[in-house]
C-alpha positions as semicolon CSV with decimal commas, in nm:
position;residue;x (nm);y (nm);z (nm)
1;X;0,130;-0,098;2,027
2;X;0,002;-0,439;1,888
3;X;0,090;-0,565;1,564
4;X;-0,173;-0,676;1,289
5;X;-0,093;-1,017;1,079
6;X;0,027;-0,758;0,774
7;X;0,287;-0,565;0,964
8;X;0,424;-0,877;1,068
9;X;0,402;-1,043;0,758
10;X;0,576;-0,714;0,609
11;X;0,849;-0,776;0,906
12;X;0,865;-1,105;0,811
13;X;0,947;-1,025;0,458
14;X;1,166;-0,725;0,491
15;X;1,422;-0,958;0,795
16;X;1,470;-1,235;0,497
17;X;1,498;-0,999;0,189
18;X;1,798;-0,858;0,457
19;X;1,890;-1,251;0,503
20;X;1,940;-1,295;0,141
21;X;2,175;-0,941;0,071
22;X;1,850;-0,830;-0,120
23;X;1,861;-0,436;-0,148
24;X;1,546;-0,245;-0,146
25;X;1,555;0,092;-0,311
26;X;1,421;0,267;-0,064
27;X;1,219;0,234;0,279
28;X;0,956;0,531;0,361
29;X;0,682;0,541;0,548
30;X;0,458;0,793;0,443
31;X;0,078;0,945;0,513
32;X;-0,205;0,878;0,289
33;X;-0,204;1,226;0,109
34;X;0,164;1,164;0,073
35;X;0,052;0,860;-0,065
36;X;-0,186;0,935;-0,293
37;X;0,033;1,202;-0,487
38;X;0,336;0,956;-0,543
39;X;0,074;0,678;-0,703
40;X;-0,121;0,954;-0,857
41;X;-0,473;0,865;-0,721
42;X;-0,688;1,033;-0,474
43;X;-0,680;1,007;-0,058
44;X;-1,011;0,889;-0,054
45;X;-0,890;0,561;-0,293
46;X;-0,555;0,549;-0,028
47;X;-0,801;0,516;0,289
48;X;-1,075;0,288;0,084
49;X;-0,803;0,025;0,029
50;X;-0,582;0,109;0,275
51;X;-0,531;-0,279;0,408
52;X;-0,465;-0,377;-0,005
53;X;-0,154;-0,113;0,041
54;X;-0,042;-0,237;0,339
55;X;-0,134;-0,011;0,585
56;X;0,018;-0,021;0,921
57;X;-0,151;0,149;1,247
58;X;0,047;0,338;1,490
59;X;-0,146;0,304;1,805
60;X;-0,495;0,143;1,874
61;X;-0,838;0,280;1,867
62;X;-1,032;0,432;1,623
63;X;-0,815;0,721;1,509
64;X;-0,500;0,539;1,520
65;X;-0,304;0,731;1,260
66;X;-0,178;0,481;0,938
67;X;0,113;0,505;0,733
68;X;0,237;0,295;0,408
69;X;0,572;0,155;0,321
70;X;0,623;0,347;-0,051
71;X;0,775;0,057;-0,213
72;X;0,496;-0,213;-0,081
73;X;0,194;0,031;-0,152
74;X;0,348;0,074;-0,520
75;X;0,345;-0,309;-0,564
76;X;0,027;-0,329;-0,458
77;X;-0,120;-0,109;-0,695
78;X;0,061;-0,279;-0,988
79;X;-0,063;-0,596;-0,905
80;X;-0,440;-0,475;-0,825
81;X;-0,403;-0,299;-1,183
82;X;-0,281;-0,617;-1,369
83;X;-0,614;-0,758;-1,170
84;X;-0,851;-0,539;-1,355
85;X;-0,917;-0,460;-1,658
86;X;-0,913;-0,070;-1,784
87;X;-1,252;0,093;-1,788
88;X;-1,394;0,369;-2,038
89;X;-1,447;0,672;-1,765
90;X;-1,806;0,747;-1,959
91;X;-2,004;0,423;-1,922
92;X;-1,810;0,189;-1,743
93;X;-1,714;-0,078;-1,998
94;X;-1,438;-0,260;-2,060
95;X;-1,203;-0,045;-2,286
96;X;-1,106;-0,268;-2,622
C-alpha cells in the first residue's frame, strides 16, 4: 500500500489535532454511495471530485477501491460551496 501526499497530509493533521486534546466528532470511512447520501449529492459528483473530498485509495492500480473520511469530505463541500456562487437550475446564472 503506498500513501498519496493527501492521506498523509490527513495523517498529519489528525496525529496533531490528537497532540492538542482536540476531539473530533466522529471518524468514518465510508464508500462513495455512502457518501453521496450523507452530503445529499449524487455518486457521480462523489467520484468527479473525489481528490477535493479527500479520497484515500486502498491498494494500487486502476480499480483500487476509495473511501472518504465523513467529517473531512463534509468540510470540503462547505468550503467548495462558500467558493461558488448558487446557480438558477434553468439557465445557469448567478441566482440574485
Amino acid at each position: 500500500m503506498v500513501l498519496s501526499p493527501e492521506d498523509v497530509e490527513a495523517v498529519a493533521r489528525r496525529t496533531v489535532e490528537l497532540l492538542h486534546g482536540e476531539q473530533r466528532t466522529t471518524f468514518r470511512l465510508v464508500d462513495a454511495r455512502e457518501l453521496a447520501v450523507l452530503l445529499g449529492v449524487q455518486p457521480n459528483f462523489v467520484y468527479a471530485h473525489a481528490t477535493e473530498l479527500g479520497a484515500m485509495r486502498l491498494g494500487s492500480g486502476q480499480k483500487a477501491r476509495i473511501r472518504f473520511d465523513v467529517d473531512r469530505a463534509r468540510q470540503a463541500l462547505a468550503a467548495r460551496r462558500q467558493r461558488q456562487p448558487i446557480r438558477s437550475r434553468r439557465n445557469g446564472a448567478a441566482a440574485r
